[in-house]
TIGU-528871 format. One record per residue (C-alpha): y, z, x; residue in three letters. Coordinates in steps of 0.001 Angstrom, whole numbers, padded with zeros to 6 digits, always signed. Each point is the difference from the previous one (the first is absolute). Layout:
<nodes>
YZXAla;...
</nodes>
This chain:
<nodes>
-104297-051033-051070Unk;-002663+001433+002680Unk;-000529-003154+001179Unk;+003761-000825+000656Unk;+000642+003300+001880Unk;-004042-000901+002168Unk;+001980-003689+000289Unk;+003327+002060+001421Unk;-001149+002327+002452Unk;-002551-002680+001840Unk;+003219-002239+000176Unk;+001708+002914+001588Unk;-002463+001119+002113Unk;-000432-003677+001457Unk;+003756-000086+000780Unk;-000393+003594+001925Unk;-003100-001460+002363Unk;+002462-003181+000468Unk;+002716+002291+001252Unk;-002912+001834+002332Unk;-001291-002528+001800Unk;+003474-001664+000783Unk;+001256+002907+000963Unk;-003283+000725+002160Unk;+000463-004208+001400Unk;+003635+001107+001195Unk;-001026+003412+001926Unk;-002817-002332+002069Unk;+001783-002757+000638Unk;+003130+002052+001566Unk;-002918+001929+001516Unk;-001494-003015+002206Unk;+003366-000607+001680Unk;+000098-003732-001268Unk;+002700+000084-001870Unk;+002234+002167+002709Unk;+001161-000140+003370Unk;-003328+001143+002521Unk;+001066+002880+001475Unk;-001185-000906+003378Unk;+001051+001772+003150Unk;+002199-001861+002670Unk;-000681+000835+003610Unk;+001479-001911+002870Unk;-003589+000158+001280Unk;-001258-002262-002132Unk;+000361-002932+002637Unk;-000968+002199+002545Unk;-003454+000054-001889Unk;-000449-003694+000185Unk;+001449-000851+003406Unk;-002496-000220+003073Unk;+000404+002698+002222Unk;+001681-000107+003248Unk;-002282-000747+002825Unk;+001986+001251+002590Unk;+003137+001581+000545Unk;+002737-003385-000604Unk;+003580-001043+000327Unk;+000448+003922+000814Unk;-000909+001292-002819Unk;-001226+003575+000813Unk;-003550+000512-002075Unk;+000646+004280+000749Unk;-001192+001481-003566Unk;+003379+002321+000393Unk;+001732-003372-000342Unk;+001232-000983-003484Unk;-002100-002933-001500Unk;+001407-003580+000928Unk;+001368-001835-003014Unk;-002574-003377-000209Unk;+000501-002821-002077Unk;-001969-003539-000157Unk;+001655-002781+000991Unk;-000483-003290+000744Unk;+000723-002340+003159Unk;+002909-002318-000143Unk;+002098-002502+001988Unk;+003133+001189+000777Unk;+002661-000561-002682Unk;-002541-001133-002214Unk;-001961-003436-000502Unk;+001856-002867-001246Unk;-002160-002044-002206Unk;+001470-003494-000511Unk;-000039-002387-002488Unk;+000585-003761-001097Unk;+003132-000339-002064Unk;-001951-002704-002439Unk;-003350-000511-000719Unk;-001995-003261+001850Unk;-002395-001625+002097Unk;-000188+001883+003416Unk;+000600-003305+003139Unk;-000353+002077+002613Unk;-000387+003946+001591Unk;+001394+000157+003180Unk;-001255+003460+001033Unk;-003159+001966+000067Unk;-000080+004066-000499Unk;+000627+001967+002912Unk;+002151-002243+001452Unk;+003631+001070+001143Unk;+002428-001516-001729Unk;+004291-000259+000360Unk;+002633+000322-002605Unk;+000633-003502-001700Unk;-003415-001762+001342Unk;-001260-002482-002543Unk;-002911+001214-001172Unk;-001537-001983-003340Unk;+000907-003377-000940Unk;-000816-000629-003739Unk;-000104-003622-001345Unk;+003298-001440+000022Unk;-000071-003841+000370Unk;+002086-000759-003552Unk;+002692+002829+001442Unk;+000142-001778+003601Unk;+000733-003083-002253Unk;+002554+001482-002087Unk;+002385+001248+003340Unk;-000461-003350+001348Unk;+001723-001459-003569Unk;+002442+002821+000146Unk;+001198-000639+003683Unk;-000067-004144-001064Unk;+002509+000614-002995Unk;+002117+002680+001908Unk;+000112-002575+003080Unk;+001561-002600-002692Unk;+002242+002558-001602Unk;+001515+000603+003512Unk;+000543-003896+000579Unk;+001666-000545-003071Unk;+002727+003236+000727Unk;-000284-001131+003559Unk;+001734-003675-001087Unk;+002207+001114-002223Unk;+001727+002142+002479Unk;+000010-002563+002906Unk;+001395-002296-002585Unk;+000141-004244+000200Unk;-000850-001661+003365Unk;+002078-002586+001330Unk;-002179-002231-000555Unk;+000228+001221-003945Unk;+003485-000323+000301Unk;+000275-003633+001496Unk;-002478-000758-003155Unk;+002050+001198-002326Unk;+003082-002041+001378Unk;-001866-003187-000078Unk;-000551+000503-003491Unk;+003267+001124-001211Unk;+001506-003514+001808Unk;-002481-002256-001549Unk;+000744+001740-003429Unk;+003598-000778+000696Unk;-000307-003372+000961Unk;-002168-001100-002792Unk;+002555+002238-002701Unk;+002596-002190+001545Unk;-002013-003375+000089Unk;-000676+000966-003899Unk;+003286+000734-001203Unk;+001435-003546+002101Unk;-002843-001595-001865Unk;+001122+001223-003155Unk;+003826-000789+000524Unk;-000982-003610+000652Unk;-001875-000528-002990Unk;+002896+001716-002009Unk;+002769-002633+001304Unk;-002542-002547-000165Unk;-001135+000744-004092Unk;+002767-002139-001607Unk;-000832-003563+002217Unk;-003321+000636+000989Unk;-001881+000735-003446Unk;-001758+002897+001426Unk;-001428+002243-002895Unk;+000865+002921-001131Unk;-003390+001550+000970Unk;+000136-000948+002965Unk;+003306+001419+000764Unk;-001238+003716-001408Unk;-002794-000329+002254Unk;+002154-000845+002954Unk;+002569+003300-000483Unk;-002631+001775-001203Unk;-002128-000302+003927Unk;+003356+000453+001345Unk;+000172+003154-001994Unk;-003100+001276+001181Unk;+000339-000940+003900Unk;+003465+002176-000522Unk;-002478+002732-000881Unk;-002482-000642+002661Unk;+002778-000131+002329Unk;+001202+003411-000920Unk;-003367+001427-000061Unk;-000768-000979+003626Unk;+003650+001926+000373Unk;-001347+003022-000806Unk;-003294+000053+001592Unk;+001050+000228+003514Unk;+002629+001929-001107Unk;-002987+002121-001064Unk;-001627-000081+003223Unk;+003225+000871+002091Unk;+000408+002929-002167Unk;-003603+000968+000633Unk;-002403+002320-002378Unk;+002081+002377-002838Unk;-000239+003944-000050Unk;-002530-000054-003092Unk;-002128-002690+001622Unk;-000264+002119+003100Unk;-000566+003015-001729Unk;-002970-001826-001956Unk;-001684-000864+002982Unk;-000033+003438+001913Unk;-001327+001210-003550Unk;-002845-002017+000584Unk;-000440+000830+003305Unk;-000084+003572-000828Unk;-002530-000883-003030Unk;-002376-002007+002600Unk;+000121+002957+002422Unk;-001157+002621-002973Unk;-002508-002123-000703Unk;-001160-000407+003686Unk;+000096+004286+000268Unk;-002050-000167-003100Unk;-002420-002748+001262Unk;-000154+002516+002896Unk;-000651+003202-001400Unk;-002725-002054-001866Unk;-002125-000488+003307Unk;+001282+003474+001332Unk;-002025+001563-002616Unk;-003267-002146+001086Unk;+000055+001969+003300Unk;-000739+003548+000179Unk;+001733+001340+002954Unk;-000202+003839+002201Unk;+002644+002216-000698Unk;-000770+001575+002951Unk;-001954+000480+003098Unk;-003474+001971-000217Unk;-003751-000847-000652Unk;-001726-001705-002621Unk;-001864+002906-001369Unk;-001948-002488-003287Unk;+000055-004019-000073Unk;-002748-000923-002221Unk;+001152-003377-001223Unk;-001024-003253+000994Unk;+001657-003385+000064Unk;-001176-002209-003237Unk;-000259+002962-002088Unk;+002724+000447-002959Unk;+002115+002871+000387Unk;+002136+002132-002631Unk;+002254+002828+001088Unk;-000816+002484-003079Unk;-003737+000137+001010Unk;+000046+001165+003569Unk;+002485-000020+002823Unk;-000796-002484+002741Unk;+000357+002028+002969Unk;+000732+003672+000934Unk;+002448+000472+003277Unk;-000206+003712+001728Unk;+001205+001200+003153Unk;-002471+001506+001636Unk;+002089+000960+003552Unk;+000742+003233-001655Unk;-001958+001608-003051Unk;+000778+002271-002766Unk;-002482+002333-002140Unk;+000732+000222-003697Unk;-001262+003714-000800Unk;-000018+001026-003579Unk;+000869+003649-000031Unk;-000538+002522-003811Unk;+002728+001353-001004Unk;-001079+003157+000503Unk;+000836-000364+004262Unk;+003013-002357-000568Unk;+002566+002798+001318Unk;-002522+001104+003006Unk;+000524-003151+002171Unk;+003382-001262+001662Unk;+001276-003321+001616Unk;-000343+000179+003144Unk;-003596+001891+000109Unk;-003227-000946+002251Unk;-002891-001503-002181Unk;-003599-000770+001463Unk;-001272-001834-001622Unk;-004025-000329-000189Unk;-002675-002918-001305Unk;-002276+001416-003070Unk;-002596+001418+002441Unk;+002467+002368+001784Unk;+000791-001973+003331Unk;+003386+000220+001415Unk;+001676-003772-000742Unk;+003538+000732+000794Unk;+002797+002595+000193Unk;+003684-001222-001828Unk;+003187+001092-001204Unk;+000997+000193-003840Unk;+002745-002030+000234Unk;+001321-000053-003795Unk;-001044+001608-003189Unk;+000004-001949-003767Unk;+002927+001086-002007Unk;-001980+000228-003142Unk;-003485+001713-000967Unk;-002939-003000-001412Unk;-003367-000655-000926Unk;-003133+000073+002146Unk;-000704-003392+001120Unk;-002888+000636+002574Unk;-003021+000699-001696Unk;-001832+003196+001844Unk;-003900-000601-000011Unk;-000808+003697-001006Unk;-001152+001220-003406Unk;+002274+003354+000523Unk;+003114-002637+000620Unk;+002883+000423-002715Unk;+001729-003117-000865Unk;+002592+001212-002448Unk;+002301+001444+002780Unk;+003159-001015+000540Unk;+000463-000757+004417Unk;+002551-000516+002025Unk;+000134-003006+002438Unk;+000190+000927+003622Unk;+000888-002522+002847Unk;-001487+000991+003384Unk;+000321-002563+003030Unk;-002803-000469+002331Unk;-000273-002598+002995Unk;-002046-002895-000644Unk;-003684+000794+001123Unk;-003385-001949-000045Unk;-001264+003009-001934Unk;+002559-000240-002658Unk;-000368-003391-002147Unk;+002617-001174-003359Unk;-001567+001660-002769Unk;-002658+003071+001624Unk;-000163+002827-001730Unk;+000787+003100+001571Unk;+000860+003696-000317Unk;+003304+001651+001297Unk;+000455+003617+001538Unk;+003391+001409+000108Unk;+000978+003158+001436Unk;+001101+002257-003207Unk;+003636+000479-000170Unk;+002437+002918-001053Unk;+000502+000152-003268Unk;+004267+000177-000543Unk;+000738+001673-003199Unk;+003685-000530-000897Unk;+002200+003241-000761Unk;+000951-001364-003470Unk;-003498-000285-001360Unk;-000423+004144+000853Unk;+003151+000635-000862Unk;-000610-001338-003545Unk;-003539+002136-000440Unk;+001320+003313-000759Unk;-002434+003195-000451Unk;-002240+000376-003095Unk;+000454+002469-002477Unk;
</nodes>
């Protein structure tokens, strides 16, 4: 019995140190902050930190230390509207690049041929069967020639005269049968040519009957059918060798061409070129969160290389509708990149100091903050 109750209380005093040490496992591991939100503080300054400082005084923006901080923001040099980066339709063999980067290019200039002999082939089949399509309807609606016409006489009086010379024939031999001794057979066969030329007779009739009449409705219809079938297939044939040629959208620079003809090309590995304009540019600054009401369209940015120097002075020209993720990567250990940013547009003129795709910093003059009177209205004192 001692030894059952010894047994017992170690089994219940091994269930209590269980309970202990998960217990203790909980308190640390809410303690580290690993399995809770860090409760890290947000300042707008936190850019501030990692931008360059200002070398000078830029783009007006007054460096008095009574002067509330500017709002800066990395960004990153653009052409204006955005590059275009085109593409091949279909995969293939690249002929020929007609253009080198830098060069200025127009809206609609030909720019990449790829390998297209079999499609060259295939409109020249189309064009050959739509050409004959067009003949056929073209005939049917002139109708006969006179030439058809003075045929198809001819032959409708020669079937006459030799349906007359055959029935003649065969009324001779019929008066003849009882004197002469002609057979039977032979008499059958006689009637039955006559017969026949009737027929033929009748047959040549019709014909140039035919040919006065000219083509019927359903025959006509037929053939403009095919003509429309011969044309699809020509715009098809077409749009085939269309989508050898990669063409500009639009005027601007060739910011990347890295290509070459004889090498195979796909379109879902890498576009083939990248169009910008570059007679105007636009900086792409990524602003926190935390300043997204402290800036307005319309504001003065300067903005500045990584070193400090004054590149250029703009104007924000539009704001992004929506908050999104980081997408330039800030080179500073101190650098959060689980902040949400706002997208802001500023327009610059094109400069030899600004190139597609610099980094750079922003400064823009702090705005008012507008509070609307329905969010104080709704805070009401605390009790």
């Amino acid at each position: 019995m001692t030894d059952m109750t010894r047994a017992r209380d170690t089994r219940r005093q091994i269930s209590i140190a269980r309970t202990v040490c998960a217990a203790i496992l909980l308190v640390s591991m809410a303690a580290c902050g690993l399995h809770d939100r860090p409760k890290v503080e947000r300042r707008s300054a936190d850019n501030v930190r990692n931008a360059p400082p200002l070398a000078t005084t830029a783009g007006g923006l007054s460096t008095d230390s009574n002067s509330a901080a500017p709002v800066v923001a990395p960004g990153v040099v653009e052409p204006w509207d955005a590059q275009v980066e085109l593409a091949a339709q279909e995969p293939g063999w690249i002929d020929s690049i007609l253009v080198r980067e830098g060069e200025e290019i127009r809206a609609g200039q030909l720019l990449a041929v790829l390998a297209d002999a079999a499609q060259r082939h295939g409109v020249d089949a189309a064009r050959a069967d739509l050409a004959e399509a067009e003949a056929v309807r073209a005939k049917q609606a002139r109708g006969a020639t006179a030439e058809e016409l003075q045929q198809g006489e001819a032959d409708r009086l020669a079937a006459r005269s030799r349906a007359v010379f055959a029935k003649s024939n065969a009324a001779r031999l019929g008066k003849l049968r009882a004197t002469s001794g002609t057979s039977v057979n032979e008499i059958e066969r006689v009637e039955a040519e006559a017969a026949a030329q009737g027929a033929l007779a009748e047959h040549a009739d019709a014909r140039l009957q035919e040919l006065r009449r000219g083509a019927r409705r359903e025959d006509r219809d037929a053939a403009a059918a095919r003509v429309d079938a011969a044309r699809a297939r020509l715009a098809m044939a077409t749009s085939a060798l269309a989508r050898r040629r990669v063409h500009a959208p639009r005027a601007g620079t060739v910011l990347l061409s890295r290509f070459h003809a004889g090498e195979y090309y796909d379109p879902h590995v890498a576009p083939l070129f990248a169009l910008g304009d570059l007679t105007r540019l636009q900086v792409r600054l990524e602003l926190d969160e935390i300043d997204g009401q402290d800036i307005r369209v319309g504001a003065r940015t300067s903005v500045v290389s990584d070193a400090g120097a004054p590149l250029a002075t703009g104007t924000i020209v539009r704001l992004a509708p929506r908050m999104g993720r980081r997408a330039l990567t800030l080179e500073s250990p101190t650098a959060r990149a689980d902040v949400r940013i706002r997208e802001v547009f500023v327009d610059v003129p094109a400069s030899p100091a600004l190139v597609p795709g610099q980094r750079v910093w922003g400064y823009t003059p702090r705005a008012r903050r507008v509070i609307p009177s329905s969010a104080t209205a709704s805070v009401g004192p605390r009790s």
